[in-house]
C-alpha positions as CSV (number, residue, x, y, z in Angstrom):
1,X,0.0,0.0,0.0
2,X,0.8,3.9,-0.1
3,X,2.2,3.7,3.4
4,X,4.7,1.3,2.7
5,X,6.7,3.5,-0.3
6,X,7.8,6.3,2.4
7,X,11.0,6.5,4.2
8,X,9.1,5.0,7.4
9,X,8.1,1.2,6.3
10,X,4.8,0.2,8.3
11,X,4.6,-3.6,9.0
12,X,1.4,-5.3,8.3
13,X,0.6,-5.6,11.9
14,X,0.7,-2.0,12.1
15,X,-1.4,-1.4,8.5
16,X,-4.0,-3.8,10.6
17,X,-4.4,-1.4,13.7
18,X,-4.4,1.8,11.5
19,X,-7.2,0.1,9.5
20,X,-9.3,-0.7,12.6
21,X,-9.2,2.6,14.4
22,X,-9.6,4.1,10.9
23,X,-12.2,6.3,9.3
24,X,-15.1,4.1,10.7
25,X,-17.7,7.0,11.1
26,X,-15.9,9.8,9.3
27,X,-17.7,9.2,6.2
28,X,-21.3,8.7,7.7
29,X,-20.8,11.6,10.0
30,X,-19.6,13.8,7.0
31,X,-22.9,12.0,4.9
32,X,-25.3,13.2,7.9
33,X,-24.4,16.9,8.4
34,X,-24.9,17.1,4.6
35,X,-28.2,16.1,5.4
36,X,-28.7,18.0,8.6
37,X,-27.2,21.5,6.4
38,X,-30.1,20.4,3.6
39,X,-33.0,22.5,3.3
40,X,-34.6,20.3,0.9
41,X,-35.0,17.8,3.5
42,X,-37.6,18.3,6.3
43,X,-36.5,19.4,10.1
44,X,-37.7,16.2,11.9
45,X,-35.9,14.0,9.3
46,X,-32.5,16.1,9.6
47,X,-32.3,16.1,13.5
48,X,-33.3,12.6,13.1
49,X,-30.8,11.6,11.0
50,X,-28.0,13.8,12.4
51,X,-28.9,12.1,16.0
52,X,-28.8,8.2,15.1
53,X,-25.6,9.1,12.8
54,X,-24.2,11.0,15.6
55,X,-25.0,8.1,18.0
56,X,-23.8,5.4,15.9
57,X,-20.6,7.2,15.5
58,X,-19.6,8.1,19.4
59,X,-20.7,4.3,20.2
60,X,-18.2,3.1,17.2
61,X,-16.0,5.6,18.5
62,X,-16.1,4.3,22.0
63,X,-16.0,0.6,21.2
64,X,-12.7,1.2,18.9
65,X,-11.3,2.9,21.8
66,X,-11.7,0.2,24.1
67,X,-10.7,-2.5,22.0
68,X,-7.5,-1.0,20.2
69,X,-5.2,-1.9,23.0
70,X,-6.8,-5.3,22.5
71,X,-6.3,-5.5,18.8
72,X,-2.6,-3.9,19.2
73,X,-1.6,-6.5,21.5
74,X,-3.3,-9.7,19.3
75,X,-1.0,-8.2,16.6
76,X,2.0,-8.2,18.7
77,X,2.7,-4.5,18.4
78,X,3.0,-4.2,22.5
79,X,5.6,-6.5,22.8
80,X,7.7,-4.9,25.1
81,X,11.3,-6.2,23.4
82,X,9.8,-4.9,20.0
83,X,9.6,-1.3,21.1
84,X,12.3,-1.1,22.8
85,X,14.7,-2.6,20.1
86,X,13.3,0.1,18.0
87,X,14.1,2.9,20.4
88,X,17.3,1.7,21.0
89,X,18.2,1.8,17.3
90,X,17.0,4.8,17.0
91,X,18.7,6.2,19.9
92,X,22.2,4.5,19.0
93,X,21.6,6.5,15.6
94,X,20.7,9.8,17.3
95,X,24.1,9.3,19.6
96,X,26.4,8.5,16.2
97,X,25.2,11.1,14.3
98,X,25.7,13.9,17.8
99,X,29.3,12.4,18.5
100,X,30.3,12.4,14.6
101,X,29.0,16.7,15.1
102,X,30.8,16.9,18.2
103,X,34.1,15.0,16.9
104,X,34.4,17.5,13.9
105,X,33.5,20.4,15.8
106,X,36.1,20.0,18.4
107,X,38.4,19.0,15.8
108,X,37.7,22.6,14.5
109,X,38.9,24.4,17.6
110,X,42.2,25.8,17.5
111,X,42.7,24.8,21.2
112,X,42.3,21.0,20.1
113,X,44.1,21.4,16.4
114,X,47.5,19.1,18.4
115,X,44.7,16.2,18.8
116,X,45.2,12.8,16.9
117,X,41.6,12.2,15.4
């Protein structure tokens, strides 16, 4: 998928819990106030339909919330030695990058020019 050309690759575990907690009730909720805004439509059917959409979408939204912790750790994205790994490799980058700036910068001082680097 698009997500997977970037510079960050996502895994298919993590595609999976961006799909659940996706656009679930984006598009209905969108669909409704179109309705609710239309004055072609009658008043009681426009807060009607703007109320059950509404509804269905904070009890959608409510549910997902509950059960993405769930879903993240049937996917195995809360392994504890997973995340960590990954912050450590990142952090080992961050430190080579700062000491290769810090090497060349002392290495720029006249006060250190008599160092062997």
């Amino acid at each position: 998928p698009v997500l997977r050309r970037g510079s960050y690759k996502v895994s298919y575990r993590e595609l999976g819990l961006v799909s659940f907690g996706g656009l679930r009730g984006a598009v209905s909720l969108i669909m409704s106030m179109m309705v609710v805004h239309s004055h072609g439509i009658g008043p009681h059917v426009r807060d009607r339909v703007g109320f059950w959409v509404a509804s269905t979408v904070a009890i959608t939204l409510f549910v997902n919330g509950c059960l993405c912790g769930v879903v993240a750790k049937a996917l195995g994205l809360l392994d504890e030695h997973v995340c960590k790994q990954k912050l450590l490799d990142v952090a080992k980058s961050r430190l080579q990058v700062a000491t290769a700036k810090a090497l060349y910068d002392c290495s720029l001082m006249p006060q250190m020019q008599g160092a062997n680097w």
